[in-house]
Structure formats: C-alpha cells, structure tokens
C-alpha positions in Angstrom: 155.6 126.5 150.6 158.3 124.1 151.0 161.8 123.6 149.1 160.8 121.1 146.5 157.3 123.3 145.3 158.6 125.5 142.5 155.9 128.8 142.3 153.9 129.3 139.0 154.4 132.1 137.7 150.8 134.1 136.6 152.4 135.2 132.9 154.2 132.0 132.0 153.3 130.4 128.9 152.1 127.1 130.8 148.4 126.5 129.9 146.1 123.6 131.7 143.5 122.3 129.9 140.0 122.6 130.6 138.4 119.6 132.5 135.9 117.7 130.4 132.5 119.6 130.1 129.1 117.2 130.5 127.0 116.6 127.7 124.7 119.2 127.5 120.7 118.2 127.8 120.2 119.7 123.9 123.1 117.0 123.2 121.4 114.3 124.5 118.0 115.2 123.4 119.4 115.2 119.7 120.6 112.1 120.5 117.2 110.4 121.8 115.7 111.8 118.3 118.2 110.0 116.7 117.9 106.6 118.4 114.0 106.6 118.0 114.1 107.7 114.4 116.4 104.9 113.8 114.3 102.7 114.9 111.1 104.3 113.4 113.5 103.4 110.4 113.6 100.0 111.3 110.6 98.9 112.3 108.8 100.6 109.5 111.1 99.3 106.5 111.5 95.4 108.1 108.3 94.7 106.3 109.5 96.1 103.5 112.4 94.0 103.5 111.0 90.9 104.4 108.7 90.8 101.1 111.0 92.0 98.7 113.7 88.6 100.1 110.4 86.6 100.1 109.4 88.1 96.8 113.3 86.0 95.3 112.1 82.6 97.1 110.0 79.5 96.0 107.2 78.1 97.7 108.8 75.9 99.4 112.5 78.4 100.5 109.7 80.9 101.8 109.2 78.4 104.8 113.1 77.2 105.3 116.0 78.9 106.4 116.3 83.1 107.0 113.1 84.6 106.2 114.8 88.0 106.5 117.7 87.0 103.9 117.7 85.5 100.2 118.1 81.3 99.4 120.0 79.3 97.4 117.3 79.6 94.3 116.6 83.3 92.9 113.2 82.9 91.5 112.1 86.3 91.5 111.1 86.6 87.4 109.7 83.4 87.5 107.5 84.6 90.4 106.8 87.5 88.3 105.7 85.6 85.5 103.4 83.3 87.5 102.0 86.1 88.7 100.6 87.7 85.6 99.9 83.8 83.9 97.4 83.3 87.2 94.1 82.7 86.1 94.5 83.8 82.6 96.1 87.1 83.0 93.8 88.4 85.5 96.3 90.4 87.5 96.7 92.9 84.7 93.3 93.9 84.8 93.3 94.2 89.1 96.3 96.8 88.3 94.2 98.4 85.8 91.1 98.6 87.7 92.8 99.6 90.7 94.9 102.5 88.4 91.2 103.6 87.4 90.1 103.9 90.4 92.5 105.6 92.1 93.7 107.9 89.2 90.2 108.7 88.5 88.9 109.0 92.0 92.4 111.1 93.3 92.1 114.1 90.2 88.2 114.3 90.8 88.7 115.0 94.7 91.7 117.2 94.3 89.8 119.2 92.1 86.9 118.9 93.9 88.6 119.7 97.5 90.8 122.7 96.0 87.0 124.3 94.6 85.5 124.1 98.2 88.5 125.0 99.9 89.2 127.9 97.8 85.7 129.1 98.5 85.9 128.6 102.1 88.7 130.7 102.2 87.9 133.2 99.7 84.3 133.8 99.8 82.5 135.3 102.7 78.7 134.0 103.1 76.5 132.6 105.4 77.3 129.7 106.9 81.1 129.3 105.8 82.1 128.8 109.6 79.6 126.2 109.7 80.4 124.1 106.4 84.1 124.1 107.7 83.2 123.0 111.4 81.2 120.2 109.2 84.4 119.2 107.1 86.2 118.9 110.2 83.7 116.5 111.6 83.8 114.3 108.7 88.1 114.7 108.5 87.2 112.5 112.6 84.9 109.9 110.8 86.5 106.8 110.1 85.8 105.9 106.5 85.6 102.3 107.0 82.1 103.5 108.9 80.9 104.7 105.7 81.3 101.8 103.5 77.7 99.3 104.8 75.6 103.1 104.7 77.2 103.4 101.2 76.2 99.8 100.1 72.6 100.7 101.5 72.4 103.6 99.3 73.8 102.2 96.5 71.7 99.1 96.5 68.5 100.7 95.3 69.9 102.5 92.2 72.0 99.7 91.0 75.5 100.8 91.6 76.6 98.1 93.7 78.6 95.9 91.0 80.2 98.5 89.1 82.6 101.1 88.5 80.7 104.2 90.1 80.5 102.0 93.2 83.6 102.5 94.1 84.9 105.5 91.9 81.6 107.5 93.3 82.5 107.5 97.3 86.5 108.3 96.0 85.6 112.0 95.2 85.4 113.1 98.5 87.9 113.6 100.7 87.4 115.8 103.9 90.6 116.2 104.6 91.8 117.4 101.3 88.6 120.1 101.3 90.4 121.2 105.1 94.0 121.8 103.6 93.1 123.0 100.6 91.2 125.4 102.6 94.1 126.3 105.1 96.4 126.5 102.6 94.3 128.8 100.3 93.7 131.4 103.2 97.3 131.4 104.3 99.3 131.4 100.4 96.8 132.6 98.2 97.1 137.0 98.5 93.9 138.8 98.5 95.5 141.7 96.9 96.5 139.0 93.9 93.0 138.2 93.3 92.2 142.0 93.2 94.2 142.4 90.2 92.7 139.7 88.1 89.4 141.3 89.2 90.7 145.1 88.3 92.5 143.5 84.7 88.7 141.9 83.5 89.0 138.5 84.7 86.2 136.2 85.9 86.2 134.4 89.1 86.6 130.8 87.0 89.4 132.3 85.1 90.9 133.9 88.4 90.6 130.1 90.0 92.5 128.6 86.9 95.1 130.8 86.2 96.0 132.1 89.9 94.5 129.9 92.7 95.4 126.7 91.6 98.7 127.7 90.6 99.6 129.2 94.0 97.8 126.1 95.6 100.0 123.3 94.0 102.1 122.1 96.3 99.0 121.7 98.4 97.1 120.1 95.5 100.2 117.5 94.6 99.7 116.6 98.8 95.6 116.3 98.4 96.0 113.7 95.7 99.0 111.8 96.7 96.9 110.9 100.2 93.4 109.9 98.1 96.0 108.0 95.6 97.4 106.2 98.4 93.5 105.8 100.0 92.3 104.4 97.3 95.1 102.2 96.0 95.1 100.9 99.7 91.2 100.5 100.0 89.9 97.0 100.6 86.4 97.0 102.4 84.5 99.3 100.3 85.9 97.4 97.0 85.0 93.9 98.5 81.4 94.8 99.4 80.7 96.6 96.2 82.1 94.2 93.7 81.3 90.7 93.7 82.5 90.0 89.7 86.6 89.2 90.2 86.7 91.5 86.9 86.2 94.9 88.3 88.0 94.4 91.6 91.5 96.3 92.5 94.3 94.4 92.9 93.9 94.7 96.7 90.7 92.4 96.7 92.5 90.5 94.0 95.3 89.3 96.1 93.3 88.5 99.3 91.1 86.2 97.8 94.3 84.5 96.2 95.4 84.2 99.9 91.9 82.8 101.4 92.6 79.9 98.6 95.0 78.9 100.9 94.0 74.7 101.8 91.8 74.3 98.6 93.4 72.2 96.0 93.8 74.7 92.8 95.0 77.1 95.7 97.5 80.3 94.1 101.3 79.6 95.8 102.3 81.6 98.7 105.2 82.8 96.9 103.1 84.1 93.7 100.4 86.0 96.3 103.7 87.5 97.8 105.4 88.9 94.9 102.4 90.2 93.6 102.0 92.1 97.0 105.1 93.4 96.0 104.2 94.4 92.4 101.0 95.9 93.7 103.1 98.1 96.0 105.2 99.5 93.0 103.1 102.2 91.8 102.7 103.9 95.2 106.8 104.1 95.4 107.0 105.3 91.9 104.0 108.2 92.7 106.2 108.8 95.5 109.0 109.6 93.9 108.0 111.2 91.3 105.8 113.8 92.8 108.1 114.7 96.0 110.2 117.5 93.3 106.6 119.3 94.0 106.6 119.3 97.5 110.4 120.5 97.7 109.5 123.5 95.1 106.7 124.4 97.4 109.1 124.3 100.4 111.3 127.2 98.9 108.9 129.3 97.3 107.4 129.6 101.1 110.6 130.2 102.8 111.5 133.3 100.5 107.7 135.0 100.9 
C-alpha cells in the first residue's frame, strides 16, 4: 500500500452502490407483449379509423388529400341523410331485416345450444360421447360450405326467397352447443340439481330456474358470437334472397357498391357511411352486454 492510498475501513458509513443489474428475460418478455399488442391495437383499429374520417368526407374529399385524416368540408349528417333518402328509404328496412335476423336467429340458438349442452353435460345415455365428438366436427366445418347444400334443400320446399331461408340455418350454432356444454359440466353443481329434485321440482323447471341462471355468462357469450355471425353474414343472405326487400343490410350495401360505373350509381361516400351505420349495432351489443361477462368473471373467481 503506498503513502497516498488511504485504507477503508470495514465499519465506516461509506456505501457504494450497486452496479446496474440487466433486464431480466420476464422484463423483456413483458415488454415484447406489449409492443405486439400495440400493434394488434393498431392494425386492428386503422380500419376502423379510416371509415369513420371517410364517413365526414364528400365524394369527391374521399379521393384527395389524407385518407386517414378529416377535410375541409364535414359532411357527415348529410351523408347520413343520403343514406337513409337512397332508393326511397330502403336502408331502414336492410337494418330491420338484418335486426330480424340476427335477433331472432341469436335467442333461438342460445336457447337452443344451452338445451343440448345442458343435456350433454347432465344426462348420461347412450351415445352422448358420440353426439359431442359430432358437435365438434361440425364447430371444424366452415359455414360458408353449408350455404349451396342449404340452397339445394331449400329449393324444393320453397324457402329460398324468404325469411325462414335465412332465419332457419341461424339456429344452429355448433359452437355455442360445445361451450354451453363445457361450461354446464364445469359451473353447473350436481349436488344443486339434487335439491331441486329432493324439493319437487321437474327437470324443465330445474333447467329454468337453476341451469340457465348459473349458465349466463356463458349464454350472454353464445349469442353475442351468432349475433355478430349473423349481422356479418353475406353468402347465405345473397343466395337466398333475390327481392332487395328482405335482404340485410350487408347484401344491401354490396350491391350499392357493385353500382359503381353505372350512371344512377349510389356515391362512394353514401355506401361508406352506411358501412359505418351498419357497424353501430355490433359496438352498441358490445358494450352493453360486456357488464355480463365481468359479473361472470367474479362469481368464478370466489367458487
């Protein structure tokens, strides 16, 4: 040790901090969620954004300038009102065919799919494993597979060109029968249904009052995915309906946009806002049913 190295003294109140510790790998893996959620976010909701700024322009702004930011002119009411003055007012009665259908279509197959799936998970018989490995075949099918066999059939007992055409083939959902089923046998107690039996009550009654109460959460899921299926739908629709009348708004507005080139042709900038008003209902479903979903999330977490 030479003259000018002063010793440190073990007990002295001289502290050096700790050098700089590397991110650790669960760090850095939150962070790599984070970046590809964000731009999950981003790619997902650019759309979005693009036809509500499209949705304020005129015909012409739609095809000058930012397409991802407004123009000089806000015409987004009296896009709206264009909208619902095209061909008489027949816009109106897409949204209320289409609100037929899939209201209609999305309460019969969530009752529907909460019946079998309660059976399937409640009732022991022959066959059950079979029926279920069945469901789960059909959940693989692509439904846009079904819909020239479904015209076939339909063709002989005059259903193509109406209502049933279309509300008929939106009762059944596979996929709602298999979570109603797997969330029947996992939420529903056995021990639950024992009582009812013990206290008098029939297996209908035992279904109304008990099953379907314990399966909501599950049921508010089953018809917020046909809702959405059949609000979305567009090949079935367009082969079973050829009068302009009973179509859904999703027919409605693609053959305003095949008009495109003919002289009487609908403006871009009505088919576009209409897009958006035909997308309205699905947020507002959203929204309003997600409280269901939440309720279901707690009541599981404290079982």
């Amino acid at each position: 040790m030479t003259a000018t190295e002063t010793p440190v003294r073990p007990d002295s109140g001289t502290t050096t901090a700790p050098p700089d510790r590397p991110r650790t790998p669960l760090a850095l893996s939150r962070w790599l969620v984070l970046g590809v959620m964000v731009l999950a976010a981003v790619y997902f909701l650019f759309p979005v954004w693009w036809l509500l700024v499209a949705s304020t322009k005129t015909s012409s702004g739609l095809f000058s300038g930012n397409g991802f930011w407004f123009g000089g002119h806000f015409a987004f009411f009296g896009n709206v009102r264009a909208v619902f003055a095209q061909q008489g007012g027949i816009f109106w009665r897409w949204l209320l065919n289409s609100a037929l259908y899939a209201v209609g279509g999305a309460a019969a197959g969530t009752l529907i799919s909460a019946l079998a799936g309660y059976a399937l998970a409640k009732y022991p018989f022959r066959g059950r494993e079979f029926a279920f490995n069945v469901v789960l075949a059909a959940v693989l099918v692509p439904q846009p597979l079904l819909a020239i066999p479904l015209y076939l059939m339909f063709s002989p007992v005059h259903l193509v060109n109406t209502y049933w055409g279309v509300l008929l083939p939106s009762v059944v959902s596979p996929f709602g029968v298999y979570l109603a089923r797997i969330y029947a046998g996992a939420s529903v107690p056995d021990e639950l249904l024992e009582a009812g039996r013990i206290d008098g009550a029939g297996e209908t009654r035992i279904f109304a009052t008990i099953a379907l109460r314990v399966m909501s959460p599950a049921l508010v899921t089953i018809f917020l995915f046909q809702f959405v299926s059949i609000w979305t739908n567009y090949l079935l629709p367009v082969l079973m309906l050829a009068d302009d009348r009973l179509q859904p708004v999703t027919v409605g507005i693609v053959g305003w946009q095949s008009q495109r080139g003919i002289g009487n042709a609908v403006p871009f900038n009505v088919v576009v806002t209409a897009a958006l008003i035909s997308v309205i209902p699905l947020v507002v479903l959203f929204l309003t049913l997600q409280r269901f979903w939440r309720s279901g999330l707690i009541t599981g977490s404290v079982k």
